[in-house]
N, C-alpha and C positions, 0 to 999 in steps of 0.2 A: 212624024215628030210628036203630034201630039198624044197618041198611041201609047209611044215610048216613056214621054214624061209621065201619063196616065199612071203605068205599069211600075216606075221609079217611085212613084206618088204610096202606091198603093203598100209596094213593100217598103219603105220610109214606114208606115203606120204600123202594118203589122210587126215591125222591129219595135215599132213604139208601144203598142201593147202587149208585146211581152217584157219591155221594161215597167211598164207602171201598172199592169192590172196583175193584181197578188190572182195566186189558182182558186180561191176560195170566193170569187167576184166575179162568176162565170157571164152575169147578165149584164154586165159593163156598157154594151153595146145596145143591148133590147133597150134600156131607157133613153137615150140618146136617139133614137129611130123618132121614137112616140114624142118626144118633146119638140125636135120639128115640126112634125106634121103638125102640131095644136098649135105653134106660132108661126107661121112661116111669116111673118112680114115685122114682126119686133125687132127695131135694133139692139144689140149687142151693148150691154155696158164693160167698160172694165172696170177693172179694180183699179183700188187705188194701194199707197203705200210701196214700201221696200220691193228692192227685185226677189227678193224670196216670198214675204208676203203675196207677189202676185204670183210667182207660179202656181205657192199653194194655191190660191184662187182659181187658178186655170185648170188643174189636176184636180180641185173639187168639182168646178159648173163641168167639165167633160164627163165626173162618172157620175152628176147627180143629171146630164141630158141636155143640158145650158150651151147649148152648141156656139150660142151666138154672143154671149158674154164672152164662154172663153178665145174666141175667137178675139173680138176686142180687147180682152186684155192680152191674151198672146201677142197680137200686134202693136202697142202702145208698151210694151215688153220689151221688144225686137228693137223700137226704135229708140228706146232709152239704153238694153244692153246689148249691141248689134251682133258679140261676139257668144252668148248664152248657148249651148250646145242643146241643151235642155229644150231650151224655148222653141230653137227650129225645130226640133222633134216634134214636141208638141203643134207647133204650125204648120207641118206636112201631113200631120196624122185630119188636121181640121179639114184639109185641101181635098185627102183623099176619102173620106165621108160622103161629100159633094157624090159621090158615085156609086154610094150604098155601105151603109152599114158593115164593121165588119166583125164577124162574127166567132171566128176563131182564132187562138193566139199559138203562136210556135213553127207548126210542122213546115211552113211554107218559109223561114224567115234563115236571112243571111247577114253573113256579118260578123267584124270579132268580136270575139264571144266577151274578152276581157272591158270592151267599150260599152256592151248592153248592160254588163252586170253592174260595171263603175258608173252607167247612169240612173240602172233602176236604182241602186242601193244610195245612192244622189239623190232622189224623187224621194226614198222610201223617208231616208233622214229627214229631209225639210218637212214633209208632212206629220211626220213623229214628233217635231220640236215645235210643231203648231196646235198639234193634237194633243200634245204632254208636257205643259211647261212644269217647271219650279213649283211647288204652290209659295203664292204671293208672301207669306208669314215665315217663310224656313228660310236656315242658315245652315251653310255646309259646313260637315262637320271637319272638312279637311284647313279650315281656318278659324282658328281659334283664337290665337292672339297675334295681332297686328302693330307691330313698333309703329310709334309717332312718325316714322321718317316713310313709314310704309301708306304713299295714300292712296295706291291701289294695288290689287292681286289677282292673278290671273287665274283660274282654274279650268284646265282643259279635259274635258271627260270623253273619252276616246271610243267608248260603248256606241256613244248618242253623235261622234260627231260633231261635235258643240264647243265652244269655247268660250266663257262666262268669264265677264271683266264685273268686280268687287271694287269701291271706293272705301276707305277707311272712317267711319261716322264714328269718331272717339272712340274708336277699339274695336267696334263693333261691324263686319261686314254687310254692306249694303249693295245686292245687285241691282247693275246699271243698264248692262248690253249681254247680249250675247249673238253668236256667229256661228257660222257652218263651218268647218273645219276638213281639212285631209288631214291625215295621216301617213305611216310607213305601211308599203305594199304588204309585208306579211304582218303588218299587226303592232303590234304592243311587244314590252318589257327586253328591250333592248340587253342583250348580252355580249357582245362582239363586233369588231369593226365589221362594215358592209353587210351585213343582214338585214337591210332593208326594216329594221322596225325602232320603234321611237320607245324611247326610254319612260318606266314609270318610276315618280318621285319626286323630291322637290328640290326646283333647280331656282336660279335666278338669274334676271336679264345679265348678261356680266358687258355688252355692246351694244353701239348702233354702227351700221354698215350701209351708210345710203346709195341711192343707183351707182350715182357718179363716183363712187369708192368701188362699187362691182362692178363697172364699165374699167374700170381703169387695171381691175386686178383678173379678171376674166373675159373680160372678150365678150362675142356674141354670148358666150354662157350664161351672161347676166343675164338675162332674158330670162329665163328660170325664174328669177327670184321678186320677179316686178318692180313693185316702190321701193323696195330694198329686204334689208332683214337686219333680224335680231337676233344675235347667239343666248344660246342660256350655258348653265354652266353645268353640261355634263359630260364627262363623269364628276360626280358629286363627290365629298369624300366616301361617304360609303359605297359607292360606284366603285372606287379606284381597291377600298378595303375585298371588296367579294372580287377582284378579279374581272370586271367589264370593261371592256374597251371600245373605242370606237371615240370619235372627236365628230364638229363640225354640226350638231344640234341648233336647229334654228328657227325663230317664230319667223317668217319667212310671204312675201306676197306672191301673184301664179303671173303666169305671163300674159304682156298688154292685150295679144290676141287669143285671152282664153275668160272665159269670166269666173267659169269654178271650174273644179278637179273632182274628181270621183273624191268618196272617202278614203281610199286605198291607194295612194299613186303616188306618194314622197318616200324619198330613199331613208327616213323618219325623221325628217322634219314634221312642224308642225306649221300647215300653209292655207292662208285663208286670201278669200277674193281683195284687189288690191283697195279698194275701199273700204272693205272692212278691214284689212292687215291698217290703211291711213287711220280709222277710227282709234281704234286697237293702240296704234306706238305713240298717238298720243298724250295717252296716260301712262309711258312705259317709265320708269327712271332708269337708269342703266347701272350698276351695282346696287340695286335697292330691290327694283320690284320682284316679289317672287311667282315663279311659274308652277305652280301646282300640278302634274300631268297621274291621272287615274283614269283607271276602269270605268268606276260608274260612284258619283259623287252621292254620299251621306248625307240628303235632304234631313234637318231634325226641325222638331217645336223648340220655338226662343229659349223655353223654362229648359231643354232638352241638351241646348246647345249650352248655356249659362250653367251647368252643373258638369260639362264635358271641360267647359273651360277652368273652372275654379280647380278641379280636379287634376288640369293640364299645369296649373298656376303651382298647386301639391306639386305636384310631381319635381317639378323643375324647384323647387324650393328646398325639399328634401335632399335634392343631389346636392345642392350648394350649402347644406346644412343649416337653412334656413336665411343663409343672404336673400338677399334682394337683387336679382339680377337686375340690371338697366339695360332701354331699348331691347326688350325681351319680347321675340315673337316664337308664337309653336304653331306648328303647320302639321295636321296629320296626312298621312298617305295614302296608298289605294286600301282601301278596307280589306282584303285580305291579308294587307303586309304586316296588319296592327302594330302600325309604326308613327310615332310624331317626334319632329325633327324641332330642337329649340336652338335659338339664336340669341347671343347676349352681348352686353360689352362688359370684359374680362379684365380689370383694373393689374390683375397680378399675372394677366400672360401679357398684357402691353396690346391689347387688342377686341376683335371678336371673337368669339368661342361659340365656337358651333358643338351641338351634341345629340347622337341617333338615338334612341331611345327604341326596346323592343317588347312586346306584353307578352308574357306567357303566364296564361291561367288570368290570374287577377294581378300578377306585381307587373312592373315595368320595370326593365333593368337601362342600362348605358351600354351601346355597342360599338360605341365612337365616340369618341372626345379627343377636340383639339380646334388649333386654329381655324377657324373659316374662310377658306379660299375665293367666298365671295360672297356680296349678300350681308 
């Protein structure tokens, strides 16, 4: 028996370094050997902080040789999220050391293939957003101007994984939080129902849909959705103007018996762990807050950002021929769409007036104008 579990042990780890050791970090394991031997009798600290703070912690002391920190933070990990896919990985790989270093990754390892990749690219994400934050001074430039009524905005960047919550400090965005994120199995820029990929563009919360509303309306299916969810509103009008289809878009929590989801593994929702999705709907408004969903977000310098806005402020003044829109917000889009989206209240259509705006060259033209379906 013990043979058996040994042999389980062993390939449990080699599955685990082929998800977290990149090809170009071949000596992963030689440091790890050597930093035993020099302490065998030190206890093990953990980390402290967030369940993602600690993994990185554990996925650092395992390749910097720290066998016994991460050991206790893996453990102290386990017992705060019992359910971390991750972390048992991690705590199998630590188990099967105990019997020698190992040394090579791949040819020996089984397994599906789609669970190794959904974890390394898991590990690789959380380590990247701890390795490459924000710089502390920048402002994205896909938020520009922020209606009074707007006191926080969401921006999800789909590159990194990440989901960045903005508070409203008098117009001006101030990051607060940000999260680890899944996304749609194939990706990005949703074009058609069921294609599995999440829409880029700017949507807004348009619901709240709590458990006991998806207990009632699906069955065990709620399960999927965790603490609940949040629809956005796409298709947008410009969604609806090019021809994309597809309903049911959702900021969304993962099931009680999962802690995260690979990056790639919603049908394009956008689905974060159930305590971050709690932190998250928090600050939601439900017909107010907007969802921002891009590629890879336009970090600028303040002066940078304040010359994109006054500019954004031209633009939208110009089309109104110099009115003064009220509760006037502009939200730019994925930086290759070179697109910002303005929102106003509309005295002579009896409403909000949403309008797409597109640059080619150096003008901006209008590619839509009309009511605001939401937001």
């Amino acid at each position: 028996m013990s043979s058996t579990l040994s042999r389980a042990r062993r390939l449990i780890a080699v599955l685990l370094l082929l998800v977290l050791a990149p090809a170009a970090q071949p000596k992963f394991t030689a440091s790890m050997s050597a930093t035993l031997d020099a302490e065998p009798s030190r206890e093990g600290r953990a980390a402290k902080g967030t369940p993602e703070q600690m993994i990185v912690a554990a996925i650092d002391a395992i390749r910097a040789g720290r066998m016994r920190d991460a050991r206790a933070t893996v453990d102290a990990l386990l017992v705060r999220e019992p359910d971390y896919r991750l972390a048992h990985l991690l705590s199998a790989d630590l188990y099967a050391m105990h019997s020698g270093p190992l040394r090579t990754v791949g040819g020996a390892a089984s397994g599906p293939a789609d669970l190794l990749e959904g974890l390394r690219h898991e590990a690789m994400a959380r380590v990247q957003a701890s390795r490459n934050p924000p710089p502390p001074d920048a402002f994205p430039a896909n938020l520009l101007i922020l209606a009074p009524k707007q006191h926080h905005a969401v921006v999800v960047e789909t590159d990194t994984s990440r989901v960045y919550l903005f508070s409203n400090e008098q117009g001006v965005p101030k990051r607060i939080a940000d999260f680890y994120t899944t996304i749609g199995k194939l990706g990005v820029d949703k074009l058609k129902e069921g294609d599995q990929r999440t829409p880029l563009g700017v949507y807004f919360v348009t619901s709240e849909m709590p458990r006991t509303q998806l207990d009632a309306m699906l069955g065990k299916k709620a399960d999927l959705y965790g603490i609940g969810a949040w629809p956005i509103s796409y298709p947008n009008e410009l969604d609806i103007q090019q021809g994309r289809t597809g309903h049911g878009i959702w900021l969304h929590g993962v099931p009680y018996d999962t802690y995260a989801r690979s990056p790639w593994s919603s049908n394009g929702c956008v689905a974060l762990g159930n305590e971050d999705m709690q932190a998250l709907s928090s600050n939601l408004q439900v017909g107010v807050t907007p969802v921002v969903i891009v590629r890879k977000i336009n970090w600028l310098a303040r002066s940078t950002w304040q010359q994109q806005r006054q500019a954004a402020l031209a633009m939208v003044d110009q089309g109104q021929s110099g009115a003064l829109p009220e509760d006037l917000s502009v939200f730019g889009g994925d930086v290759a769409a070179d697109q910002r989206v303005a929102t106003f209240d509309d005295a002579g259509m009896g409403g909000v007036r949403r309008q797409y705006w597109q640059r080619t060259g150096s003008d901006w033209r209008v590619v839509w104008d009309g009511p605001a379906k939401s937001g």
